[in-house]
KEZA-118291 format. One line per 10 residues: number of its first residue (from 1); for each residue x negated, y, z of C-alpha. Coordinates in steps of 0.05 Angstrom, whole numbers, plus 5000, padded with zeros to 4 digits. Each point is the difference from the previous one (the first is absolute). Layout:
REM residues N
NUM	X,Y,Z; ...
***
This chain:
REM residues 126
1	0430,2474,4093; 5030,4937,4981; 5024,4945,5045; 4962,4927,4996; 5073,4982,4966; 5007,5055,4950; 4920,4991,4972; 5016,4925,4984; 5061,5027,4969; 4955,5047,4952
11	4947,4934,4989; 5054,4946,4987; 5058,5027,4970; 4979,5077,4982; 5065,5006,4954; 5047,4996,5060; 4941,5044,5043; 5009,5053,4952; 5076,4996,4995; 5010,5019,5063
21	4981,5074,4989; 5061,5004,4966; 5045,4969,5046; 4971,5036,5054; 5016,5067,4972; 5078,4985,4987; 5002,4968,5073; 4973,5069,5024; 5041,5039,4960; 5057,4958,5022
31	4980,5010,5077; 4999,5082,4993; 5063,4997,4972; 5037,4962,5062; 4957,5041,5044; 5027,5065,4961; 5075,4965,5004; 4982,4996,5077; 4981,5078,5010; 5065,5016,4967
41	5039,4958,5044; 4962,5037,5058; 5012,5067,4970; 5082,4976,4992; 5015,4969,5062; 4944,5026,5052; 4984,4926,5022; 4931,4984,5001; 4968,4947,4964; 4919,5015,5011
51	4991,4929,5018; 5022,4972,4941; 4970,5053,4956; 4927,4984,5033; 5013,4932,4975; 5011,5031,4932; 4929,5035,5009; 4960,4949,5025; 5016,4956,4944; 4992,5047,4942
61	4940,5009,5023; 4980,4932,5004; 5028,4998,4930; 4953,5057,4982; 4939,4979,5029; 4996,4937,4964; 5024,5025,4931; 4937,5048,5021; 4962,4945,5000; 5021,4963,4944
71	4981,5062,4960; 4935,5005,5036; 4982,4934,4984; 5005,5009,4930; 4970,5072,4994; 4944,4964,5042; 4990,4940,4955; 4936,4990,4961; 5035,4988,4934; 4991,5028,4924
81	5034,5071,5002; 5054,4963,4952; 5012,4947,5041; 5019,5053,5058; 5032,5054,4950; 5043,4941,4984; 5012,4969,5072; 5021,5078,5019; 5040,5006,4941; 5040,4933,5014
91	5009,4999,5065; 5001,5063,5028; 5027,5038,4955; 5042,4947,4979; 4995,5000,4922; 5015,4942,4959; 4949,4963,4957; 5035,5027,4945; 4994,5065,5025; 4926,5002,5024
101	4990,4971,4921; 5032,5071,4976; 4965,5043,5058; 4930,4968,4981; 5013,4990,4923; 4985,4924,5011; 5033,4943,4964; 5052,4975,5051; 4962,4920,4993; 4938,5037,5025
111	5037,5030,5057; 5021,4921,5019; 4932,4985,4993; 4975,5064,5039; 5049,4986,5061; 4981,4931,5006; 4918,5012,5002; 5012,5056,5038; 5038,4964,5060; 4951,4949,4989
121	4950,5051,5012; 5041,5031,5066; 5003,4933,5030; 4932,4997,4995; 4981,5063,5017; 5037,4997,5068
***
């Protein structure tokens, strides 16, 4: 569920809400990877480093329970199926307008158009 903070995120700037999927993902994958480097160094030296790995844990999930919601929030949405197909498409998936145009066989001006009535539409629909 979203926080008080993160909701009037999504209704007042739902371009930056959305953006954070993204973001959130590489800071995961990021996080994994230093908690990987960190069972090595266990594995190599036989000092233990659970404490700081735990941090490592705790916040990926954090990390991962809010990009959950993010997603959830626009699954959830009451918006026209293209309006979400393209929300998904751009910023989940992470395709560019140009390259939502070529998935969807759109004109990439409609796309523009598309994105901005359908975060319109999100901020609304929040």
């Amino acid at each position: 569920m979203l926080s008080p903070e993160q909701t009037e995120l999504a209704r007042t700037e739902p371009k930056e809400f959305l953006q954070q999927y993204r973001l959130l993902r590489t800071q995961a994958e990021s996080l994994l990877a230093r908690l990987d480097f960190w069972d090595q160094q266990e594995q190599n030296t036989g000092e233990e480093f659970s404490a700081y790995k735990v941090e490592l844990v705790q916040a990926v999930r954090r990390l991962a329970d809010l990009e959950q919601d993010i997603f959830k929030a626009v699954d959830q949405a009451e918006l026209k199926p293209n309006y979400k197909t393209f929300l998904i498409l751009r910023y989940i998936e992470g395709l560019t307008v140009k390259g939502i145009s070529e998935r969807l066989l759109l004109n990439v001006r409609w796309c523009q158009r598309l994105q901005a009535r359908a975060l319109e539409a999100f901020s609304k629909a929040i």
